[in-house]
C-alpha positions as a Markdown table, in Angstrom:
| # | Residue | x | y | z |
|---|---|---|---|---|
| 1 | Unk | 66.3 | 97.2 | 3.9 |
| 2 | Unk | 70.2 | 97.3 | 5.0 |
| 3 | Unk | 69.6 | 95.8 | 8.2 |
| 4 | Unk | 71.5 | 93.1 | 9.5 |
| 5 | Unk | 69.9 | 89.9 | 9.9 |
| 6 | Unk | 68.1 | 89.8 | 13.2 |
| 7 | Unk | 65.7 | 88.2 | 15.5 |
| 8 | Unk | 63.0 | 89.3 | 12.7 |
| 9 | Unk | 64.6 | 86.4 | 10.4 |
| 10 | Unk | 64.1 | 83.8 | 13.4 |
| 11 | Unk | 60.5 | 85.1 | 14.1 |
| 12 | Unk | 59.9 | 84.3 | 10.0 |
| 13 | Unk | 61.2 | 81.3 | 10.3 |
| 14 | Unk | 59.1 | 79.7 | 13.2 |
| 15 | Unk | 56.3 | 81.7 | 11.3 |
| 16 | Unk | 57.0 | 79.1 | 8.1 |
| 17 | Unk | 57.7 | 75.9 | 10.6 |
| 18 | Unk | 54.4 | 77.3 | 12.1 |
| 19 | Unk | 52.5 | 77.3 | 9.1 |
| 20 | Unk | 53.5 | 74.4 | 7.8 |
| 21 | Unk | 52.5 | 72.6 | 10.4 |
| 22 | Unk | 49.0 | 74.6 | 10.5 |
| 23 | Unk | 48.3 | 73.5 | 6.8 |
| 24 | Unk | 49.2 | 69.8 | 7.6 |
| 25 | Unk | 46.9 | 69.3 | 10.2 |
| 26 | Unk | 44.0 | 71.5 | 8.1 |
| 27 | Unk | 44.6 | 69.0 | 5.2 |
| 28 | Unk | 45.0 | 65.5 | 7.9 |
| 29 | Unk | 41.4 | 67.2 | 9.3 |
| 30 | Unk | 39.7 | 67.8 | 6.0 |
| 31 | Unk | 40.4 | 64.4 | 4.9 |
| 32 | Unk | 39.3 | 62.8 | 8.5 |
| 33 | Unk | 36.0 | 64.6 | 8.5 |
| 34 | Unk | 35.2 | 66.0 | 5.3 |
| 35 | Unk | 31.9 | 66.8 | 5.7 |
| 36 | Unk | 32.3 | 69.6 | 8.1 |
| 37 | Unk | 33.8 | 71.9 | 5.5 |
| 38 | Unk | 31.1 | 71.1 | 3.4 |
């Protein structure tokens, strides 16, 4: 757990832009066509 911070903490970051943007579109889609996740 001692370990330097290293490329890991980049790859969790573009992990959280990545998701972030994953969830926004899911929630811009569910609102556009709501009937498909019916």
């Amino acid at each position: 757990m001692n370990r330097p911070i290293s490329p890991d903490f980049k790859y969790v970051g573009l992990l959280n832009i990545l998701d972030f943007f994953i969830v926004r579109i899911f929630e811009e889609h569910m609102r556009l066509e709501p009937q498909i996740f019916k």
